[in-house]
N, C-alpha and C positions, 0 to 999 in steps of 0.2 A: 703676551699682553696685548688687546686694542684696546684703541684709545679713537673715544669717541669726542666729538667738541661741532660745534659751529662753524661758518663759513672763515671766522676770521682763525680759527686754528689750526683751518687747513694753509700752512707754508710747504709749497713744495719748491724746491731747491732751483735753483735757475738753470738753463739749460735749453735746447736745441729742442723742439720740440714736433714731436708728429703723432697725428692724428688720425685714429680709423674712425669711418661713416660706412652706412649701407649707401650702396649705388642708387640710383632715381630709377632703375630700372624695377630692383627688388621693392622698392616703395609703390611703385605701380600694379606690382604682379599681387603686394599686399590687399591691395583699393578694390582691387578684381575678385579678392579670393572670400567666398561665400563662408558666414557665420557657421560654424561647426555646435555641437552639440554638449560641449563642454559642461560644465557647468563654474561658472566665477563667483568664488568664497564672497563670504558675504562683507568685509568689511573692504574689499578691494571693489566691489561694488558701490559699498558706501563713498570713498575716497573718488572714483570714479565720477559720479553725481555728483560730487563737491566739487570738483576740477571744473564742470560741465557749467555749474552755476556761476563762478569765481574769474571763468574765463573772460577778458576785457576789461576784470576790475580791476582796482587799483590794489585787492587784497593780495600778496603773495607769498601763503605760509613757506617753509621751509621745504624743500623740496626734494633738493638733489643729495645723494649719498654715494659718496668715495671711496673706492679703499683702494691702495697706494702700497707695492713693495718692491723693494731692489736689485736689479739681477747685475755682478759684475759682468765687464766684458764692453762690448758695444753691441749696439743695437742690429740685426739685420732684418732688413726692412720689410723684403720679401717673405723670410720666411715667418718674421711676426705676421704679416698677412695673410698667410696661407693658419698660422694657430688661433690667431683672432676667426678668423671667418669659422675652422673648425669646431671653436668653444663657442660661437655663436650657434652652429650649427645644431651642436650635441642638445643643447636646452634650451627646452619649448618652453621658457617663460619669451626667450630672446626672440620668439618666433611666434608668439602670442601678441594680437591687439585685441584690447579689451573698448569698444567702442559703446556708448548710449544711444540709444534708441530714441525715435520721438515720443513715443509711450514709457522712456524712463528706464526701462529693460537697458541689461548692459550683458551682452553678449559680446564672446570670444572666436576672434578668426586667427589662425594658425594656419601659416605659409610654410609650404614643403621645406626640408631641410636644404635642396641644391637650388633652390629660388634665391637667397642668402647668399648677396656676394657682398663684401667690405673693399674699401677704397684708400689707401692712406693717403696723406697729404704731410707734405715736408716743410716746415716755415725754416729756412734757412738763417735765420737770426737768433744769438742765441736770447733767449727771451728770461726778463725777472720773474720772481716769482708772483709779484700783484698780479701781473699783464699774465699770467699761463692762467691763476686762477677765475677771472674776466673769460678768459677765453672759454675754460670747459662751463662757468657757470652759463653763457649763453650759446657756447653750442649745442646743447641736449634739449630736445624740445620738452614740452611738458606732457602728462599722461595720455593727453585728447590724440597724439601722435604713437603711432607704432613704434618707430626708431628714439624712444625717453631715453636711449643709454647712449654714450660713446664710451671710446677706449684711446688709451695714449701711452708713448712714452716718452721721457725728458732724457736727454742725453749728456750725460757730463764727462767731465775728462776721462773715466775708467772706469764708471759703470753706467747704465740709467735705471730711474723707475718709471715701472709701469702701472699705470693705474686704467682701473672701471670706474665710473660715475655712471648713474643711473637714476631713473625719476622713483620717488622711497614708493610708490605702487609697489616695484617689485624688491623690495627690500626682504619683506618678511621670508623670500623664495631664496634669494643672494645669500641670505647669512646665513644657509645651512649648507653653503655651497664651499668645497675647500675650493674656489676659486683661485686663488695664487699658485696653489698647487696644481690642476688642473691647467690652468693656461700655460703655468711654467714647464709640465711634462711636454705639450703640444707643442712650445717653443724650441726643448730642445730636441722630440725627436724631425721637427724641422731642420735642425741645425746640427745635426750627428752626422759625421762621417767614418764611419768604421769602429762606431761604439764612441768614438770620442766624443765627448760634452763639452762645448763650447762657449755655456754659461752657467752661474751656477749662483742660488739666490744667498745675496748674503744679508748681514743684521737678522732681527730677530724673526724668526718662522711665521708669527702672523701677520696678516697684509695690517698696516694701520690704515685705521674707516671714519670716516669722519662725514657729519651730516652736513649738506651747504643748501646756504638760501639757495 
């Protein structure tokens, strides 16, 4: 079952919270990397040009899109960063900026897959749930930005979750993605030592997704 709702139904659980970002390096290497020949569907163009117009108003449709699931155990830091940066790696939505043009055109630039490096960040407090979802609603920038997604996980006493959030541009790309399952394999062949599995996701199989202003 997912279950879809609004910013105010996403509650996630309280807990110790860190965070992956692309480095200011790969953000630059993106700025540099010349419009490829792609071509960008037409309604992710449309959304595109509505971002482009919307930008500095005070309009702020619904934006960001969640999805959220459990892995017991605890968290390890390193090696979530080394399967974040690879699930980054593997799909070229995450390595897609779709930019506008002054003539309106919205052309695609796509950054090598080892240009891609993620950063975590540890907030040592464990944090409520209001204050974690404030935090991912204003850390993911909006479409006009290459980096629209971040990644997380909340640490609790004997398990945490991890979730994606992402600007809904690449939504239509995400939800045909077994994405929990995918990052979760990357996670544990990070975390395997002699075939042993280290985590292992518990509750129900699908990640719960949820749309936020």
């Amino acid at each position: 079952m997912v279950d879809l709702g609004w910013f105010d139904a996403w509650r996630p659980r309280s807990g110790r919270l860190i965070t992956w970002t692309v480095l200011p390096s790969a953000r630059a290497a993106m700025l540099e990397t010349p419009a490829c020949g792609v071509p960008v569907p037409g309604w992710q163009q449309r959304y595109m040009r509505a971002a482009y117009r919307l930008a500095g108003t005070e309009c702020r449709p619904p934006r960001l899109y969640v999805a959220e699931f459990d892995v017991a155990g605890h968290p390890e830091i390193a090696a979530m960063t080394r399967a974040i940066t690879g699930f980054v790696r593997r799909h070229e939505m995450f390595r897609s900026w779709f930019a506008v043009e002054p003539d309106g055109r919205v052309v695609c630039h796509r950054l090598a897959p080892d240009e891609v490096e993620l950063v975590a960040r540890v907030r040592e407090d464990v944090i409520d749930s209001a204050s974690i979802g404030e935090i991912v609603r204003t850390g993911v920038p909006d479409a006009l930005h290459w980096d629209c997604f971040g990644f997380g996980v909340i640490e609790h006493e004997r398990s945490f979750t991890t979730y994606l959030a992402l600007d809904r541009l690449h939504t239509g790309t995400v939800a045909t993605l077994p994405a929990d399952a995918d990052l979760l394999a990357l996670y544990r062949r990070e975390t395997c030592s002699g075939g042993e599995v280290r985590s292992m996701m518990r509750g129900r199989s699908s990640p719960r997704r949820y749309l936020v202003h």
